[in-house]
C-alpha positions in Angstrom: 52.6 -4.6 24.7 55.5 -5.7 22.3 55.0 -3.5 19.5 56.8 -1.3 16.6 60.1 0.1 18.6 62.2 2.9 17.4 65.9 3.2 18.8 66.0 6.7 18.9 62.8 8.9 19.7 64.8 12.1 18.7 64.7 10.8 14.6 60.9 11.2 14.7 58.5 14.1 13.9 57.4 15.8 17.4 53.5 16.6 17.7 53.3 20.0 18.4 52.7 21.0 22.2 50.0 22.9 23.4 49.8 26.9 22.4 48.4 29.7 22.6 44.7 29.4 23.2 44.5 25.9 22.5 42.6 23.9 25.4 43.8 20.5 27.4 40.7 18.6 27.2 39.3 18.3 30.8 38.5 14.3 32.3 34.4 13.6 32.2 34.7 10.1 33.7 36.9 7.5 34.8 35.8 4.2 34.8 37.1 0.7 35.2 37.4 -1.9 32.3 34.2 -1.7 30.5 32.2 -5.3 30.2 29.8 -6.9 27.9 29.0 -7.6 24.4 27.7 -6.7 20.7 27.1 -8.3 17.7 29.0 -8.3 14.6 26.6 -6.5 12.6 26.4 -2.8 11.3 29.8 -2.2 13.2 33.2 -1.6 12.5 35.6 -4.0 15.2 39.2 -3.9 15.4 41.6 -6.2 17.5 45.0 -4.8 18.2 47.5 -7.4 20.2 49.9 -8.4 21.6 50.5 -12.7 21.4 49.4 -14.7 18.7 45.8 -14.8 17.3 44.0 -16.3 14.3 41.2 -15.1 12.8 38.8 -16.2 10.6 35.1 -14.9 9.3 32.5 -15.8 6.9 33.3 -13.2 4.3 36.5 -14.7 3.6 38.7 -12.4 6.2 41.1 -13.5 8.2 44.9 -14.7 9.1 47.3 -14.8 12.1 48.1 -11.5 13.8 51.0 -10.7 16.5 52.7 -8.4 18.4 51.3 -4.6 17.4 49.2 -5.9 14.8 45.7 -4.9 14.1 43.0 -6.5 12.5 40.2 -4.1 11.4 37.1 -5.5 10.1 34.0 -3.8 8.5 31.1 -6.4 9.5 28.6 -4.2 7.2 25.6 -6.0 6.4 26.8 -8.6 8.7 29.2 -12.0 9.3 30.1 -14.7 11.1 33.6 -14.8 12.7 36.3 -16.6 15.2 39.3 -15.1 17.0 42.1 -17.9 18.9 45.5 -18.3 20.1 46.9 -20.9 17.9 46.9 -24.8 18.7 50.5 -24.3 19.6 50.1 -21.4 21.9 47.8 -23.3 24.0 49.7 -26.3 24.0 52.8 -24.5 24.9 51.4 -21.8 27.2 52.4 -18.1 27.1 51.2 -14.3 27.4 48.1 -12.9 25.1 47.2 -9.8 25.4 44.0 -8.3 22.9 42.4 -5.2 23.2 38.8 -5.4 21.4 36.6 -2.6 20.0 33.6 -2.0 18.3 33.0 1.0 16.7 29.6 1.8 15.2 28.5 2.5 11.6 26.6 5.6 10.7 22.8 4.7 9.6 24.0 4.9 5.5 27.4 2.6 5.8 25.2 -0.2 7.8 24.8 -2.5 5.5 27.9 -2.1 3.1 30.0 -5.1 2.5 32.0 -6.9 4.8 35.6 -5.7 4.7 38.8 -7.3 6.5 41.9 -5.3 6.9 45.3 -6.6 7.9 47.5 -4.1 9.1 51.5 -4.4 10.4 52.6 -2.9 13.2 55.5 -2.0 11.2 53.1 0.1 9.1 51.3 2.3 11.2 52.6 6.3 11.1 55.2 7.3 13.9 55.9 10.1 16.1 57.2 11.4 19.4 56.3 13.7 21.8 58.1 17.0 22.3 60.3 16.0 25.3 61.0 12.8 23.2 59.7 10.4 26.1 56.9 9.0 24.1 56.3 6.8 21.0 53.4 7.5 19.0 51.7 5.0 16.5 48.9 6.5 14.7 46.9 2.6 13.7 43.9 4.9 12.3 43.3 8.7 11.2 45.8 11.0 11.5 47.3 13.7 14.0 48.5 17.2 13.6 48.2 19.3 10.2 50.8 20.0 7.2 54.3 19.1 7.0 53.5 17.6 10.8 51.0 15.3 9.9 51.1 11.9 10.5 48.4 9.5 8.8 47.7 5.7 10.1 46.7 3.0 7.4 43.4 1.9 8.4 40.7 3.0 6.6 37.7 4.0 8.7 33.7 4.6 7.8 33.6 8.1 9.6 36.5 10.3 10.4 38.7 8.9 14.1 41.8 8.3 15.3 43.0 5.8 17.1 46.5 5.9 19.0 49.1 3.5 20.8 51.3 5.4 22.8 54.4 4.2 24.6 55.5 6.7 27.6 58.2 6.7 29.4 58.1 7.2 33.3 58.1 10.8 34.0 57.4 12.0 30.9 54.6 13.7 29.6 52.4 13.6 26.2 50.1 15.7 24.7 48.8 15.1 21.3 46.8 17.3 19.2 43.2 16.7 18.7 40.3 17.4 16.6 38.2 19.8 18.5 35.1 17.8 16.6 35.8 15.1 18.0 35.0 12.7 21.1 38.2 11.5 23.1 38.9 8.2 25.2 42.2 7.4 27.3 42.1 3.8 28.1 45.5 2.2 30.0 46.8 -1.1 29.0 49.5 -0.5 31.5 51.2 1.1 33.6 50.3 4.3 35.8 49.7 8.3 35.1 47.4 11.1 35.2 45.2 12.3 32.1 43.5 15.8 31.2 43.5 19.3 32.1 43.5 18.1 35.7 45.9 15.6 35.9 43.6 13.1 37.1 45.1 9.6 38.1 44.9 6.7 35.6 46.0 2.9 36.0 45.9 0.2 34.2 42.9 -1.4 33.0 40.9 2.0 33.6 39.5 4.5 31.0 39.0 8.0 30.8 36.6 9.9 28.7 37.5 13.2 28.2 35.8 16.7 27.7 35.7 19.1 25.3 39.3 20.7 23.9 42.1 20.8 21.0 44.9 18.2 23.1 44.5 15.0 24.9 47.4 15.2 27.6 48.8 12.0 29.4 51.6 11.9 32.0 53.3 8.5 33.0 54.2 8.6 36.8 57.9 8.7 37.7 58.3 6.3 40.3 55.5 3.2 41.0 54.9 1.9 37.3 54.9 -2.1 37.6 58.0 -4.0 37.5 56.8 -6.0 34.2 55.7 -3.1 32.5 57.9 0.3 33.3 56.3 2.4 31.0 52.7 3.8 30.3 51.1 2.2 27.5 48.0 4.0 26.5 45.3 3.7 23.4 43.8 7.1 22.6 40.8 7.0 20.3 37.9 9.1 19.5 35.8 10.1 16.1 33.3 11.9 14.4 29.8 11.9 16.7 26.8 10.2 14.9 24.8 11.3 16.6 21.9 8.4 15.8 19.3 6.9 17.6 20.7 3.2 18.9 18.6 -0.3 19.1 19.9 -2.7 21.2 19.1 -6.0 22.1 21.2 -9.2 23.1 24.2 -9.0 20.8 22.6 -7.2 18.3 23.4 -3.6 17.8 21.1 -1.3 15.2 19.5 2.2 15.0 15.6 0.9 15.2 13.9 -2.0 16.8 12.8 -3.5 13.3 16.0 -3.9 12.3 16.8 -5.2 15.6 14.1 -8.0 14.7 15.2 -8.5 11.4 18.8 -9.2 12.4 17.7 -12.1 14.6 16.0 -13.6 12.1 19.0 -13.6 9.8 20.9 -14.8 11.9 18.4 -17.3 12.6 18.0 -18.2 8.9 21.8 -18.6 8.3 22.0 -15.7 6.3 25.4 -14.4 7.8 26.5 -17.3 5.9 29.4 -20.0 7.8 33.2 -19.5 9.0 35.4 -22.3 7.2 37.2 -24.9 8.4 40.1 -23.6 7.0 41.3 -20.0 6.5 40.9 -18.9 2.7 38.7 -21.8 1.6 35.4 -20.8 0.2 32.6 -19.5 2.0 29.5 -20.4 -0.6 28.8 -23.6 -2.5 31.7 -24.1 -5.5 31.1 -26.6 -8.6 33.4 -27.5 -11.5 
């Protein structure tokens, strides 16, 4: 995934390495490319890509993304919005590549107002690993502690990181991570291992991890794909809620009344309407 490059890795702050009595989280799962759906309600979703791709909400949010950009948006008390290639992309053809997440709200943030971020690839916080085979872009959060720390631009509801991580084949990364934290490995390409165990990971599968103070990720020397010869990785993980979740066809809330009363918003128009044009006004103007 085209992205923020750095000539030379050895300019960067290193993440520490692993020491004494720190833990290498150990692999729970591994599971393929997760399907399905949520709606944009009570959730915080962010796009990161690689391609061209508009966006466009009924809060006002919105503009064109591309390689290594993010787009990070807060759908609080709830919006309409659209994601596309451009008419040109489609007319002319080429590669788009979009990782999509949802992240969920705690119970008191649900129904804040709509937010849109916009963030650069070229602004996200760098690193390397300690062998110098791996660039780090911290999008969310931050990673290590003092004069080491490295802090990410986007601005999240409850505390999380979120990594993308370039490694080269044969070399191995291991970043420090909040022991209160959950931890996800997923693989946009390329093949490694993951965890305490070294447990094999290829692209398009996802690993959630265990309990520890590092998340460790090892590209494979020899077999990465000819179109992508390093390991591309996101690494995420946050805060636990820890809340009771509601959940019914792309609605996603903590009781069934508010499940209910999200349809009928919907329903109702409520989430008010995406316009036809990217900045134009979203409620009824007059002069």
């Amino acid at each position: 995934m085209p992205a923020l490059t750095v000539d030379d890795l050895t300019t960067l702050t290193r993440v520490r390495a692993p020491g004494l009595g720190d833990r290498v989280r150990p692999v729970k799962q591994v599971i393929d490319a997760p399907q399905g759906y949520v709606d944009l309600r009570d959730l915080d979703p962010f796009v990161h890509i690689d391609g061209i791709f508009d966006h466009a909400d009924s809060h006002g949010g919105g503009g064109t993304i591309t390689n290594g950009d993010t787009q990070w948006m807060t759908a609080g008390s709830g919006l309409l919005h659209i994601e596309a290639p451009p008419e040109s992309l489609v007319a002319s053809g080429g590669l788009f590549h979009g990782v999509q997440l949802w992240v969920n709200l705690p119970r008191e943030a649900k129904w804040s107002e709509p937010k849109y971020q916009d963030i650069r690839s070229r602004e996200v916080g760098v690193a390397t690993s300690t062998d110098a085979g791996s660039l780090v872009r911290v999008i969310a959060g931050s990673l290590g502690r003092g004069a080491e720390r490295i802090e990410g631009p986007g601005s999240t509801h409850t505390p999380m990181t979120l990594v993308h991580a370039t490694v080269e084949a044969g070399s191995r990364l291991d970043l420090p991570w909040d022991a209160g934290y959950n931890a996800l490995v997923y693989v946009l390409s390329g093949n490694g291992t993951v965890g305490l165990d070294g447990r094999p990971l290829r692209t398009g599968q996802l690993a959630v991890l265990g309990a520890g103070d590092f998340v460790s990720v090892a590209a494979d020397e020899r077999g990465q794909e000819t179109r992508a010869p390093r390991m591309e990785v996101l690494v995420l993980g946050g805060q636990p809620i820890n809340e009771p979740v509601a959940w019914a066809g792309p609605f996603v809330m903590n009781t069934r009344a508010e499940v209910v009363q999200a349809f009928e918003d919907f329903d109702k128009g409520r989430l008010g309407t995406i316009p036809a044009v990217h900045g134009a006004p979203t409620t009824l103007q007059q002069g």
